[in-house]
Steps between C-alpha positions, in 0.01 A plus 500: 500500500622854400421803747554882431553721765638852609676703770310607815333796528369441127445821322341523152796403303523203651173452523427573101828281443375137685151564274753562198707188610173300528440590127851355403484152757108444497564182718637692762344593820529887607573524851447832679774585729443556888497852489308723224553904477188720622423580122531154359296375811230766402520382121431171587229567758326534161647298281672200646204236407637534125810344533539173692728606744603296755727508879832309561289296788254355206789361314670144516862624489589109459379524147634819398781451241525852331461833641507829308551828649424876431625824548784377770771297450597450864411217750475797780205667335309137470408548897411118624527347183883543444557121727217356254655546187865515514567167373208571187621585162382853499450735177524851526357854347572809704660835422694553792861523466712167591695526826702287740155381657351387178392160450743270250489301261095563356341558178273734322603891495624762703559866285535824595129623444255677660264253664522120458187511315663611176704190505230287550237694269828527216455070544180462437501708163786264396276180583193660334296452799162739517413689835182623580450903548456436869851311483636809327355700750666334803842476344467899365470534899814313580696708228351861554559462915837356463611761243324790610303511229836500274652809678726290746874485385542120508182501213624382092319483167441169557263637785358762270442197210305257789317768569390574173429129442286480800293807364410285189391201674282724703648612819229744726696834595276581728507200682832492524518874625208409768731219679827674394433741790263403759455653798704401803322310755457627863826268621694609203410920568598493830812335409556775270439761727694363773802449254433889398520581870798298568724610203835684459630691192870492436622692237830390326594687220251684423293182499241457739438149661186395761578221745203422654402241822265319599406232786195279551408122612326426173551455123386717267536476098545787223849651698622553114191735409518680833828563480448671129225711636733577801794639154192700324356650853868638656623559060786298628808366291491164635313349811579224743204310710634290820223285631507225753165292490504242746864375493639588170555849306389624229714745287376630262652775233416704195708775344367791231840637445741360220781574747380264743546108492351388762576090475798494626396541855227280427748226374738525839139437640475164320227676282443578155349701266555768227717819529191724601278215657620207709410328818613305816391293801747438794440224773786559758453555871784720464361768287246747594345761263786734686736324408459434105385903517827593583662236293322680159597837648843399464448356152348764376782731360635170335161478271491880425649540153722880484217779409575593156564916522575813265858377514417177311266658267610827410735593196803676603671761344162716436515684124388865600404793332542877628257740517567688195547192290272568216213304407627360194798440634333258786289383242812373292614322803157322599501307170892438500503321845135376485405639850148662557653813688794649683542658881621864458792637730587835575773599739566105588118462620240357321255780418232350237408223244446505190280251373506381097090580480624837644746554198254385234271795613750742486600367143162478392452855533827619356720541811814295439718772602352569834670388780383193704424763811224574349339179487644232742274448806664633767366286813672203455418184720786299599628206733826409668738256414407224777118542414350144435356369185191507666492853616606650134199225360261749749644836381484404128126421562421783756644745244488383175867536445692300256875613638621544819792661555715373771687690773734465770602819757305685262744455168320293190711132440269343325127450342233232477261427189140297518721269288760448760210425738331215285834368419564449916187369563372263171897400410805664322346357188126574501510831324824376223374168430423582204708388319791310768832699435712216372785474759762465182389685181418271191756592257583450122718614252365761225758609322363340174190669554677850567678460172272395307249778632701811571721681252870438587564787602249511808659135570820634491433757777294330695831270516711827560292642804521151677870514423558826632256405807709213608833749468324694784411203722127556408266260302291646225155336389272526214105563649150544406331499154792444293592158696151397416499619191783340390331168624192560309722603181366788467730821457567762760757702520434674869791421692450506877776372701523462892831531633631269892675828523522887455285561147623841544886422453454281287295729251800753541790258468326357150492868386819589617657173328276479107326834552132629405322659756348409849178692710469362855306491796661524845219466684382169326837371396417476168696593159378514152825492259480587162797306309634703202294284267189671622365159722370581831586277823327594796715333787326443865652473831413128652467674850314772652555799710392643804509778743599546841367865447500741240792651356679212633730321231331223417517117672485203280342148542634281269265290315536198232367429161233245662366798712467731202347278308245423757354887504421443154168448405428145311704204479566503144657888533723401821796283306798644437876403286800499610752733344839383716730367257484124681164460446376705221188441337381300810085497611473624860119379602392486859134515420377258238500755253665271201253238656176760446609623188543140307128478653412851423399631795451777679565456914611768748771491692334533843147522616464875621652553139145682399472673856803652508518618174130464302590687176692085456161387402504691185819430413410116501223556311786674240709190504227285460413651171841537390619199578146277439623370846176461789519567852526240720196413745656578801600875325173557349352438864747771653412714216100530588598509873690788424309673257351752803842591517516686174289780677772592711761575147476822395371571178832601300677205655165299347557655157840434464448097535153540294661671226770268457163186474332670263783621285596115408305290274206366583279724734178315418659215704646754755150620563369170556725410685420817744172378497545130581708631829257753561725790529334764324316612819817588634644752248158630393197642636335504201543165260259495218293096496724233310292474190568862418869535611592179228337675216691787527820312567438272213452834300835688591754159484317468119530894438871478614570160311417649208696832559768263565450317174525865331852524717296791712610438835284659803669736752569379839256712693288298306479246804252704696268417227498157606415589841226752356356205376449333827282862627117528499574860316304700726630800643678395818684290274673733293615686856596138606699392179722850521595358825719224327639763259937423512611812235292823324473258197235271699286810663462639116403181381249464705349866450492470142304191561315621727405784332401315168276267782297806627473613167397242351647599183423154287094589506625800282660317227203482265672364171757206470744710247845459661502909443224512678617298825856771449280793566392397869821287580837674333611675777504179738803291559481143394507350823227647665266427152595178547392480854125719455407271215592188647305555833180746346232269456423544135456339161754692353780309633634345110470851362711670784791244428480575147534842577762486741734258278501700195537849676829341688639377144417815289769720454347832410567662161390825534686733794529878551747594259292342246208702595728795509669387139051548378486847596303422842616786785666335798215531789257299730380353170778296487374256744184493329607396146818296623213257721280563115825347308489219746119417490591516049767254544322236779182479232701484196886382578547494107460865459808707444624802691341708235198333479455541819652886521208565242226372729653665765487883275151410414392484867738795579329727218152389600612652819566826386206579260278354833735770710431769248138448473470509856731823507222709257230325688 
């Protein structure tokens, strides 16, 4: 005969775990320990009629050859049935971890899960067996009370993926919330209170621990659940319960804090358990609750884990601006280094911050050469440099801060980030998973590629700045879009190159030795050299700066190709190539970026990519299109997350990324695209519906196709036409679209089209005579022609390209010194018969000059006889 069986003081995981064993040995008799929890005692008050349980005294432990066992794996939790069964063969499913007490030599399963009843429930999917919804209901209450209802730490997705299961076979939430929680019984609630009475908080660390004690003659159940309410009453870090009942005690202990592992006490105690839940029960004449009280007192500093402060967080040297750094200057520096703001320090004492939503404003109305002063926020929060992780985690929330800067005797050392908070408490890795940093780069050879790609004389001094690199002990790398580029064979001949060294020097040495010009930047340590062939090399520092204070010369933390290719912003843009003469030509790839390119791809290098810098989202939309490569899933997801964060850009920075999208091919697919990732909502207020905004795009990319064909080519303010498009045209929209304007050319464009809009100059044109069309539209520049007649809704659309294509390719034959050459007086009349010639030669492109100088004298001396007339009149 089999038997299945649990640890006293059953609680629902145990309980939901012999009913799940039962499913797996249906032969086997389910015997109920000798002591039940309070809540499991109050389940079955109700319930216990449906399964066939039976007690230890009913059985013939003579014919007992098999016993299995749940949710312990130690004889001492068995109570009076450990001398029954120790010779038995004895299988095994429990989640506890395995210790020095832990029965040997068994079968079935013990994993690291969050309630035994995963195990068990992951068993019977594998054997196919079917469970009733009431079956699913009592094992969803093992696994929600042991797992907290998936919040405890100790829970996995194997948890998560029970739970789901048990949803689909029918498991009743509400029952299982009903007994999940019931009420403490009049025993258990004056145990409660008298433990609440009888407690002490010790505080180690910052960490605050309850020990609490309790005596009586009597045993009562539920000490685990008591001693949680105990944690949530006194918002304790960890709590301790010492009860003797009768002659044993209870200890019981539960922890809330990540920095507090509570089991090994426990385990001195002969107990077991998890790191934030375990148990014990001592039977010793020698020990009173006073005794094992003290004894965890004196443990305690040994399961206190060091509180994680400003010092461990914070990054240290702080980059600083001055008060009468300008705006564009800080704004320069906020996209170079990647960081969301900087402290300001006058005098040696910090005096303001400026934030990067603060210097967007400023740009966005025209300010860039204001000083910072004028716009940092001046009452600046701060901690100290042995504040706790905790502590920071309240002021971040309190005051919706996302730095902190940290000081000691009143001098700034240092500053902490949201990121550098989520980093400490999910992992180093939870925020730059994505993708892993390879530990060594993947690496190949591409000096075939190079030559075959890049004229020889780019190869050759791409060779001669790695050469002269190595000369001055510094290592010289290829970066960015012309690494990729040369992957995807495509050409590009923008050579960016990050320097393990002094950019600076190195610019000025190259000039010094083979000449040409260089124009650097001190504060950025960057150089642009232009060699005396007319290339252009812009040469970066591979470290940044920072400031003690300002005016001070300038400190310098040295950084590493891997670290600047890590502030880039996708994977396929952060490889570089060596230049050093040993390994020339070589792939440096810490990312996947070869990887993600062969599978066209699009990933970012980081998950706050989009937050930190949202204008990113457009320019993977721009690669995407270039390249006919697709975001991955895990990007696109980041993208929508971070869409809200386009609000916070200011509108030129917004332009300049938008412009760049629309001036590539393709912005039918750009738009989209927008649309699919629901962006527009976050650039404009006022989108026109879909339906309308694809006719008119499908109208301008065939208006400037054929201009193309004609070797016409649109100017590049033209882009804004593109975002016109996306407008409902009403009159908040024309305010809004001047908004994104980047130069003079873009604000004209859009008042001559918005001029021939309010007009509404096309209802004029009565007659489909190109002459005709010449007299309303002449003195309009192609590009905004292009623009009103793709996006007016009218059924003139054909005859408006007509008339645009042949005005662009006529040459006119008639000027003002042929006028003047006809006897015609130079005069205001000009313009008048010059826009006449014009109108001639659009409806009949055979005609000569001087058939078309006689039309133009027969209008000009119908004029005159109609002058005269009206002169004797």
């Amino acid at each position: 005969m089999k038997v299945i069986t649990s640890h006293t003081n059953l609680d629902f995981d145990g309980l939901a775990s012999m009913i799940g064993a039962k499913k797996l040995y249906p032969q086997a008799e389910l015997i109920l320990p000798d002591k039940v929890s309070s809540h499991v005692a109050y389940f079955l008050g109700i319930y216990k009629d449906i399964f066939p349980f039976k007690r230890q005294t009913s059985i013939n432990w003579e014919h007992v050859n098999h016993i299995i066992v749940v949710d312990t794996n130690s004889y001492s939790r068995l109570g009076n049935l450990e001398t029954s069964i120790k010779h038995l063969p004895i299988t095994i499913f429990d989640h506890h971890p395995i210790t020095s007490a832990s029965i040997k030599e068994t079968k079935g399963e013990i994993s690291a899960v969050g309630a035994t009843i995963t195990i068990i429930s992951e068993h019977i999917q594998r054997n196919g067996i079917i469970i009733t919804p009431f079956e699913a209901t009592v094992f969803a209450l093992g696994l929600y009370s042991d797992t907290g209802s998936f919040t405890y730490e100790q829970t996995t997705s194997r948890d998560l993926l029970v739970g789901a299961w048990l949803l689909q076979c029918g498991a009743n939430l509400s029952v299982v919330d009903q007994f999940r929680e019931a009420p403490l019984s009049e025993t258990e609630r004056s145990l409660f209170l008298s433990l609440l009475d009888n407690s002490e908080r010790i505080v180690i660390d910052s960490i605050d621990i309850v020990i609490s004690t309790h005596i009586q003659s009597y045993y009562t159940g539920n000490l685990a659940y008591i001693t949680r309410k105990i944690l949530d009453v006194t918002s304790a870090d960890a709590a301790f319960s010492i009860v003797k009942m009768g002659e044993k005690i209870f200890i019981t202990s539960r922890a809330s804090s990540e920095r507090v592992n509570v089991l090994p006490i426990i385990k001195e105690l002969e107990g077991g358990g998890h790191r934030n839940a375990a148990s014990a029960m001592v039977r010793n004449d020698n020990e009173t609750e006073t005794t094992i009280k003290n004894f965890i007192k004196t443990m305690l500093p040994t399961i206190v884990s060091p509180a994680i402060t400003a010092k461990h967080l914070m990054t240290s040297p702080v980059r600083v601006v001055a008060p009468k750094t300008t705006i564009e200057d800080v704004s320069k520096m906020l996209y170079r280094y990647g960081h969301t703001g900087f402290p300001v320090i006058e005098d040696g004492k910090l005096v303001g911050i400026i934030s990067r939503r603060d210097v967007d404003k400023a740009l966005h109305h025209g300010l860039g050469h204001a000083p910072v002063k004028g716009y940092m926020s001046r009452e600046v929060d701060t901690i100290q440099i042995n504040d706790s992780l905790e502590h920071i985690q309240e002021v971040m929330i309190e005051k919706q801060i996302g730095r902190l800067p940290v000081l000691e005797n009143g001098h700034l050392i240092g500053i902490v980030s949201r990121t550098d908070v989520i980093q400490a408490t999910h992992g180093n890795n939870s925020l730059h998973a994505n993708p892993p940093a390879m530990a060594k780069p993947f690496k190949r050879k591409l000096e075939q590629e190079m030559k075959h790609l890049l004229p020889k004389t780019i190869v050759s001094l791409l060779r001669l700045i790695g050469n002269e690199a190595s000369q001055l002990g510094m290592k010289a790398y290829l970066i960015g879009g012309m690494v990729r580029d040369i992957l995807l064979n495509r050409i590009n001949e923008d050579m960016d190159i990050v320097i393990e060294g002094d950019g600076i020097q190195l610019a000025q040495h190259l000039q010094d030795k083979y000449g040409g010009h260089i124009r650097s930047h001190e504060n950025f340590k960057t150089a642009t050299w232009k060699h005396a062939s007319g290339l252009k090399i812009d040469i970066t520092t591979a470290r940044t700066e920072y400031y003690d204070f300002p005016a001070a010369l300038p400190k310098v933390e040295i950084s590493t190709i891997k670290e600047d290719l890590f502030r880039r912003d996708f994977t396929i843009n952060a490889m570089g190539i060596c230049l050093h003469s040993d390994e020339f030509s070589e792939l440096i790839d810490y990312f996947h970026g070869y990887e993600h390119l062969i599978h066209r791809k699009i990933k970012v290098l980081y998950n706050l990519s989009f937050v930190e810098d949202p204008t990113r989202i457009f320019r993977a939309i721009r690669f995407e299109n270039r390249f006919h490569f697709r975001m991955d899933k895990q990007t696109e997801t980041l993208v929508k997350e971070s869409a809200n964060n386009i609000l916070s850009v200011s509108k030129p920075r917004l332009a300049n990324e938008i412009s760049k999208l629309f001036l590539e091919e393709n912005q039918l697919r750009t738009f989209k695209r927008m649309e699919q990732l629901g962006l527009l909502p976050f650039f404009l207020k006022n989108f026109d519906k879909e339906s309308t905004i694809k006719l008119r795009m499908e109208r301008l990319v065939h208006a400037s196709n054929l201009l193309r064909k004609d070797k016409i080519e649109l100017a590049n303010s033209f882009w804004i036409v593109y975002l016109l498009c996306l407008t409902n045209l009403k009159d908040e929209s024309w305010d809004e679209l001047k908004e994104f304007s980047l130069r003079k050319e873009d604000q004209k464009l859009l008042d001559d089209i918005q001029s021939l809009w309010e007009q509404d100059v096309l209802q004029l044109v009565t007659r489909s005579d190109l002459g005709n069309w010449h007299s309303f539209f002449s003195t309009y520049e192609l590009e905004s022609l292009v623009a009103y007649f793709s996006v007016a809704p009218n059924e003139k659309y054909d005859d408006s390209l007509n008339y645009l294509l042949n005005r662009e390719k006529m040459t006119p034959k008639v000027g003002g010194r042929d006028l003047k050459e006809y006897g015609i007086e130079p005069g205001p009349i000009y313009k008048e018969l010059l826009l006449l010639g014009e109108s001639i030669q659009l409806n009949n492109p055979n005609l000569t000059k001087d058939e078309i100088m006689n039309k133009i004298l027969l209008f000009n001396n119908k004029e005159d006889i109609d002058d005269n007339d009206n002169h004797r009149e």
